[in-house]
C-alpha positions as CSV (number, residue, x, y, z in Angstrom):
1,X,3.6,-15.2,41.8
2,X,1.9,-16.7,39.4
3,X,4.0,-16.8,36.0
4,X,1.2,-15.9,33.7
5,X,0.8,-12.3,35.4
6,X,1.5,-9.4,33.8
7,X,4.8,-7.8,35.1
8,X,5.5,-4.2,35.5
9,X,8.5,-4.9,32.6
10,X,10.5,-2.1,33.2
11,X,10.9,-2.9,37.2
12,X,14.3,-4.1,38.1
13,X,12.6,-7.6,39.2
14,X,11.4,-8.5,35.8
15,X,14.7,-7.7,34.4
16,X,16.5,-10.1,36.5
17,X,14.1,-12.5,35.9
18,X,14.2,-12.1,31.6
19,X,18.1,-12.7,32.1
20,X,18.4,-15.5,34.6
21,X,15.7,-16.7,32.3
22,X,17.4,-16.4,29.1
23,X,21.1,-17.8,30.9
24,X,19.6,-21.0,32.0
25,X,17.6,-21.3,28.4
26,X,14.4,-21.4,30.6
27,X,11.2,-19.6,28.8
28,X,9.7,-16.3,30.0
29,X,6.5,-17.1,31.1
30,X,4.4,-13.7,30.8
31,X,1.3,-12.1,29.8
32,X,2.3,-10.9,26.1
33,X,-1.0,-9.0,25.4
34,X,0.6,-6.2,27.9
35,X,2.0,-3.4,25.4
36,X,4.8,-2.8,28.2
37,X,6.7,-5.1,26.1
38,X,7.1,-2.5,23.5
39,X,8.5,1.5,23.1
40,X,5.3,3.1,21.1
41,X,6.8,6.3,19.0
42,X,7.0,8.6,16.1
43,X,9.6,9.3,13.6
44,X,8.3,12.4,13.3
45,X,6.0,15.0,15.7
46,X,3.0,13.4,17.6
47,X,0.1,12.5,15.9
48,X,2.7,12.2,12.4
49,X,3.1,8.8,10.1
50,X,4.3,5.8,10.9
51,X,3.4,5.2,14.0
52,X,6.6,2.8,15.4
53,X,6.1,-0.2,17.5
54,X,9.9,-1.4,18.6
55,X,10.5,-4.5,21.2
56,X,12.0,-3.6,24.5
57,X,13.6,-6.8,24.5
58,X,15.9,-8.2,21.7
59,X,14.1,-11.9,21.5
60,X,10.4,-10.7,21.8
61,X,8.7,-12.8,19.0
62,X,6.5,-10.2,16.7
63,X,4.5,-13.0,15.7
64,X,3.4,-14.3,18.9
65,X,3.1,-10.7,20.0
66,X,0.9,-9.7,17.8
67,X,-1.1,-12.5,17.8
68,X,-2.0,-11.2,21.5
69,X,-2.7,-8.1,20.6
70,X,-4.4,-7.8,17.8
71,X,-7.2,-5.1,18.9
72,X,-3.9,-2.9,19.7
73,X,-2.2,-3.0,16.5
74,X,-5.9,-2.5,15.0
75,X,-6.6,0.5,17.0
76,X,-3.9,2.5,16.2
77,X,-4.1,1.2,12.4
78,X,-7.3,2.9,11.8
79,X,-6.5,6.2,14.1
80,X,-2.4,6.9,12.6
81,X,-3.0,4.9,9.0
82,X,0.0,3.3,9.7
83,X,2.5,1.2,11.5
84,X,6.2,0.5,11.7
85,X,6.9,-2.4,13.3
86,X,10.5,-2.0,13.9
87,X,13.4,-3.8,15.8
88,X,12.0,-7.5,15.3
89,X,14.0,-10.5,14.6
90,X,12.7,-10.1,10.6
91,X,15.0,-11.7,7.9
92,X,13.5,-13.6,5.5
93,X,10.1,-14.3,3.7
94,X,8.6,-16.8,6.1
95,X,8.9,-14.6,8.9
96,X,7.2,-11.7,6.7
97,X,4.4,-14.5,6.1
98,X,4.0,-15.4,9.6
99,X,2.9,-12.2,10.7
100,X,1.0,-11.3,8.0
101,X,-0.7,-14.7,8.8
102,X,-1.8,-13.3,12.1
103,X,-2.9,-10.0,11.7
104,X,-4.7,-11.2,8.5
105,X,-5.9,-14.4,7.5
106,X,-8.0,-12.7,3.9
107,X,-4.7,-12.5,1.8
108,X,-5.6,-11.1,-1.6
109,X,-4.0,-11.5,-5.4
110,X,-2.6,-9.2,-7.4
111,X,-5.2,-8.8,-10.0
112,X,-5.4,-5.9,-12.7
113,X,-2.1,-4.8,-11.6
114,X,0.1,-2.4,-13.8
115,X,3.4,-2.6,-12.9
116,X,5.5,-6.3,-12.9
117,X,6.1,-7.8,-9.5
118,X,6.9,-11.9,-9.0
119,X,4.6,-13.8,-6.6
120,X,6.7,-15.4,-4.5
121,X,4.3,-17.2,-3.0
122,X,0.2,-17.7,-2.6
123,X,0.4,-14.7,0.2
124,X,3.9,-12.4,-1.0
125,X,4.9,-10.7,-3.6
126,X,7.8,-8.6,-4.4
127,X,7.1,-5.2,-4.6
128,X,7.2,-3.3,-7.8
129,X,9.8,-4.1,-10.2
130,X,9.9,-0.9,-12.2
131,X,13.3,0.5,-12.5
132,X,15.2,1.7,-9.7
133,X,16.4,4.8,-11.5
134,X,12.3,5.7,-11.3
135,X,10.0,6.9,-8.7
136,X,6.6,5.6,-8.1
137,X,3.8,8.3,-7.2
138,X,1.9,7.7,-4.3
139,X,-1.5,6.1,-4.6
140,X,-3.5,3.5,-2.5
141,X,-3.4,0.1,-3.9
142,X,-5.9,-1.3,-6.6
143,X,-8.1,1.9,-5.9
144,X,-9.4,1.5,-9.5
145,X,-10.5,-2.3,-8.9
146,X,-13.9,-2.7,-7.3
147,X,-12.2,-4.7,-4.9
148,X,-9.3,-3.3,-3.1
149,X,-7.5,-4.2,-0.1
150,X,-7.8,-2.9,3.3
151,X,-4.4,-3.3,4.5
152,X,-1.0,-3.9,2.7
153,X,2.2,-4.7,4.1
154,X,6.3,-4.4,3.0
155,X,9.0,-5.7,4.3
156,X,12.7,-4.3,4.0
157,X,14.7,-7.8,3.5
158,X,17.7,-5.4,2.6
159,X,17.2,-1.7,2.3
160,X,18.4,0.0,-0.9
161,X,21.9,1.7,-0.7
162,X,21.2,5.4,-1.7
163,X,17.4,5.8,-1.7
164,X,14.9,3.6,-2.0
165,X,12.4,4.9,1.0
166,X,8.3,3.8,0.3
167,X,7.0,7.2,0.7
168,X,3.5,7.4,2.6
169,X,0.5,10.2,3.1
170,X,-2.4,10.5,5.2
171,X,-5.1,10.6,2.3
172,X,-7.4,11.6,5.4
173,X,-5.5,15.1,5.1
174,X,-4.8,15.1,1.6
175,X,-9.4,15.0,1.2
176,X,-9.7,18.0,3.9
177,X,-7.0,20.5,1.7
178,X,-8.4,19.8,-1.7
179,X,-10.4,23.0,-2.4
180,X,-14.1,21.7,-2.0
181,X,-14.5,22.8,-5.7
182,X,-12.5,20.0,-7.1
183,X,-13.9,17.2,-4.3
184,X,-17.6,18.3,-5.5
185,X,-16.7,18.3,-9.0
186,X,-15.1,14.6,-8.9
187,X,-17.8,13.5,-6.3
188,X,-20.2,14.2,-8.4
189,X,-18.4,12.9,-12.0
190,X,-16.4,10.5,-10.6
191,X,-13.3,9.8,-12.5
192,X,-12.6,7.5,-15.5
193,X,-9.2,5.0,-16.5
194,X,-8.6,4.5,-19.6
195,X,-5.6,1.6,-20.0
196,X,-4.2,0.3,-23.7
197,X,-3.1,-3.3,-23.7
198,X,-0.4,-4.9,-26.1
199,X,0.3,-1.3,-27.4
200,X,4.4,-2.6,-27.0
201,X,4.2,-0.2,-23.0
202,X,3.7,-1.0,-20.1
203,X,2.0,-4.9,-18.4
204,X,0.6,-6.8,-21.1
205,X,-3.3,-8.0,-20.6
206,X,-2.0,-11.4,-19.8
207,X,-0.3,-10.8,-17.2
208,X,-2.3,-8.1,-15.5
209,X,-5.5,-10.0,-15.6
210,X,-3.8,-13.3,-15.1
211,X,-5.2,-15.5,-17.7
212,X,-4.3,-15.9,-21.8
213,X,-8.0,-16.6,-22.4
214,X,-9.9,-13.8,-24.1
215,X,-13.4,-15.6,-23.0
216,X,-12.1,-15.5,-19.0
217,X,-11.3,-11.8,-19.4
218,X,-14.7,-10.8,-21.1
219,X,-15.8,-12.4,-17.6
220,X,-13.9,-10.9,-15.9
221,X,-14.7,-7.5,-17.4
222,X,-18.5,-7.8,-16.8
223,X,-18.4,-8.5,-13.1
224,X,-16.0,-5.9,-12.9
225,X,-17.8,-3.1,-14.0
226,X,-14.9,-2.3,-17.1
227,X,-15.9,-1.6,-20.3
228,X,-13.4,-3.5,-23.2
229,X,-13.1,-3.6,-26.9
230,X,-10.3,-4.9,-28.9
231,X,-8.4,-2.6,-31.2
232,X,-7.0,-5.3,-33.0
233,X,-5.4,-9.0,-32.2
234,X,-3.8,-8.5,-29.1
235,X,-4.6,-4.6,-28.7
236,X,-6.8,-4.1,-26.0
237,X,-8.5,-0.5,-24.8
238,X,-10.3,-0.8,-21.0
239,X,-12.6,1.7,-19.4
240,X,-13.9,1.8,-16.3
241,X,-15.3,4.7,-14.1
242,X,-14.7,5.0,-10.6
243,X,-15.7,6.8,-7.2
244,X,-12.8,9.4,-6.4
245,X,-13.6,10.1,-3.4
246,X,-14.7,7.6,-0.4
247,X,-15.5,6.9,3.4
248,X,-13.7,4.2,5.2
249,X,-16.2,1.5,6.3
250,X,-14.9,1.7,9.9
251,X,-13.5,5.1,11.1
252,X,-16.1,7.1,8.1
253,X,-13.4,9.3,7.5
254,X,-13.6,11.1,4.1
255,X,-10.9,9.8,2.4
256,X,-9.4,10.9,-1.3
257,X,-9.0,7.6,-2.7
258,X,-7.7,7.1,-6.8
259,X,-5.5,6.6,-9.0
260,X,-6.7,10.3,-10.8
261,X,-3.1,11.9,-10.7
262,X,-0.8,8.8,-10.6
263,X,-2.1,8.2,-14.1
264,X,-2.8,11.1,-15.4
265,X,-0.7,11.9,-18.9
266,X,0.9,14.8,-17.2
267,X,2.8,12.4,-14.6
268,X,4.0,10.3,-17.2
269,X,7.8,11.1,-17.5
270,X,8.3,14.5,-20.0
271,X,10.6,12.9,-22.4
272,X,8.5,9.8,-22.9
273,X,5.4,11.2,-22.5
274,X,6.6,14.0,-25.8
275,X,8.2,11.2,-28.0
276,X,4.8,9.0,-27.6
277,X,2.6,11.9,-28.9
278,X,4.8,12.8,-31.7
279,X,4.0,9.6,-33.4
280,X,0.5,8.5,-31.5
281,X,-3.0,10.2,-30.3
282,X,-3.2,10.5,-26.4
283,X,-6.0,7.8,-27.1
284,X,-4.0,5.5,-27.3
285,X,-1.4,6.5,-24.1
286,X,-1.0,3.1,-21.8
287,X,-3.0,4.3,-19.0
288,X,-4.9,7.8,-18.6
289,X,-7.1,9.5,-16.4
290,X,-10.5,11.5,-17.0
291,X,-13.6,12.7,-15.4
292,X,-16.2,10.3,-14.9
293,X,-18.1,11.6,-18.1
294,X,-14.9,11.6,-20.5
295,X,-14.0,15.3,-20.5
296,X,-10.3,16.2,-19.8
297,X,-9.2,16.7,-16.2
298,X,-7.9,20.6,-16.4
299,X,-4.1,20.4,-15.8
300,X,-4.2,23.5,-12.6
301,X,-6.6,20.6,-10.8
302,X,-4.2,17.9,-11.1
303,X,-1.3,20.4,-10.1
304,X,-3.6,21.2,-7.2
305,X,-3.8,17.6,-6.1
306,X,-0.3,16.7,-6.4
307,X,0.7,19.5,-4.6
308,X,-1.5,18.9,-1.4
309,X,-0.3,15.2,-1.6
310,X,3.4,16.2,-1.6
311,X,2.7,18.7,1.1
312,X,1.3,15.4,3.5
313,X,4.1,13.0,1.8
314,X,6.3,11.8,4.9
315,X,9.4,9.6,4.4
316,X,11.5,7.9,6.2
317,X,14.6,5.6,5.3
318,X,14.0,1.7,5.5
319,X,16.0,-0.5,8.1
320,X,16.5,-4.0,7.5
321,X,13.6,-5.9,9.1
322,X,11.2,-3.6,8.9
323,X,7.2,-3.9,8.7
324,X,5.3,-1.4,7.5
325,X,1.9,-1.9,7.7
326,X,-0.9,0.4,5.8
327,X,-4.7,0.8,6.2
328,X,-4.8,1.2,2.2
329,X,-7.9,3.9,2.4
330,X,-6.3,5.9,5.0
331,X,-2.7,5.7,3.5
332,X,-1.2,6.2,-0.3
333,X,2.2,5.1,-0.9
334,X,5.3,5.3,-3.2
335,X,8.5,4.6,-4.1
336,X,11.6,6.7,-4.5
337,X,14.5,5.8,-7.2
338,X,17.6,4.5,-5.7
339,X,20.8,2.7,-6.1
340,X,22.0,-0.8,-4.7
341,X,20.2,-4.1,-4.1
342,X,17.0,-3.1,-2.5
343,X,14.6,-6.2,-1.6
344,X,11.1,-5.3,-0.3
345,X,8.3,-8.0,-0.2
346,X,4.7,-7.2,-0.4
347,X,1.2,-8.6,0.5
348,X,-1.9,-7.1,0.5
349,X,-5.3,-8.4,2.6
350,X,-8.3,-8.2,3.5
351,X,-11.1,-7.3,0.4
352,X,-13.4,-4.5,0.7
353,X,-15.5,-3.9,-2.2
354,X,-18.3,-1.3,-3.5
355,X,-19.9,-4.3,-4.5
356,X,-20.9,-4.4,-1.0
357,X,-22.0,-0.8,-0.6
């Protein structure tokens, strides 16, 4: 037989053959774009998030893996939303990198970001370093940037001890139970972020745009469609308008795609939120959210939305060496508080932009 073929893997023959293989440290010489290499399941009921992709065989090398089998993995991206790769031999940040290096070569920065994260290199980043006693609300990455990325990825280095899962939604679902009188009025209004900079809260403009030069940012602001003025030195008050809703450039699923409720002044947490107003206007809140024309967003719709969000949230708890991998239009995610080291690296690819729309 030629020992290139593709093997029936689960036949008694191949077996043998992997171990006498692996005893006389000889390599396996075999067709690794078959998906009989793998176990293809659910956490939860069929058709639920994440999909899980786990190796039937201890040493099979994700990398090289998926490097053969790329239209697979891409498939069943854009029909679940998202994939577990679970099971790998995963343990540090090069081997994160690696496979994010094969499945997509467009890695993107973390520009206009909100919350503080390290770059640990040109491709990862840690994720979110906002408290652990916090949760994150789900929302799909940069979906307030005109350019956003398709796909993001984490990786569970060491899982959290009590807590700590990334919470994920089918934003897909979340579109179709909105009641079509809130998706008509945001599609046709849009909705509009309003962020204050150097206010003493939250990222300060340096670091979220990534320069300390006032003359780069105006740039920046111009090609970015945000509208700026400077409240005082180092005060600075953003605006920019976005879609709310959108259709994926591939599938052309309707998807529900903001940041409308993760910003919004009622998420922020009550005791913060009520000592901020006593001594400031909600002008001047870190981040908030309106329609696209500047009128308040009614507190029932925003109830409404975070409601059918939670009803679609699945979660499941992280195990060390674990990939998750998102189609970021077809998948919001979070973060839940928790206790214990918890290390989960980040990178995010592939541009899409309504610059190109």
């Amino acid at each position: 037989m030629n020992n290139t073929e593709t093997m029936d893997v689960n036949k008694p023959s191949f077996k043998k053959m992997w171990a006498d293989k692996k005893q006389k440290n000889q390599p396996v010489a075999i067709n690794l774009s078959s998906q009989g290499l793998v176990d293809v399941t659910h956490i939860q009921a069929k058709e639920a998030l994440p999909l899980i992709i786990q190796p039937k065989f201890k040493d099979l090398n994700l990398q090289i893996w998926s490097q053969n089998n790329r239209d697979f993995i891409e498939t069943n991206l854009l029909k679940y939303g998202g994939i577990l790769f679970r099971g790998f031999d995963i343990s540090t940040q090069d081997d994160f990198e690696g496979f994010v290096n094969v499945v997509c070569p467009q890695i993107m920065n973390y520009v206009e970001g909100a919350t503080p994260r390290t770059k640990l290199s040109n491709k990862v980043y840690t994720s979110t370093e906002f408290p652990p006693e916090h949760s994150i609300a789900l929302h799909n990455e940069l979906s307030y940037v005109i350019t956003w990325p398709m796909k993001i990825w984490f990786c569970c280095i060491q899982p959290a001890t009590v807590q700590g899962e990334t919470p994920i939604a089918d934003m897909r679902k979340v579109y179709q139970k909105i009641s079509p009188q809130i998706r008509e009025r945001f599609q046709e209004k849009g909705w509009m972020l309003v962020r204050n900079f150097g206010n003493g809260f939250g990222l300060p403009w340096q670091r979220s745009f990534a320069t300390n030069d006032k003359a780069d940012l105006a740039e920046y602001c111009r090609h970015a469609q945000i509208e700026f003025e400077w409240q005082d030195e180092n005060h600075l008050k953003t605006h920019q308008v976005r879609p709310a809703i959108a259709q994926h450039p591939v599938t052309g699923d309707m998807v529900w795609f903001n940041h409308i409720v993760f910003w919004h002044v009622s998420s922020l947490e009550a005791d913060f939120r009520n000592s901020f107003l006593s001594e400031n206007s909600e002008e001047n809140l870190p981040y908030n959210t309106y329609y696209g024309d500047g009128s308040p967003i009614e507190t029932s719709v925003i109830e409404e939305i975070r409601a059918v969000i939670e009803q679609e949230t699945k979660i499941f708890p992280w195990q060390k060496g674990d990939i998750l991998m998102l189609d970021n239009m077809l998948v919001s995610h979070g973060r839940r508080p928790f206790s214990g080291a918890r290390k989960i690296l980040t990178a995010m690819g592939e541009p899409s932009s309504t610059l190109s729309r």
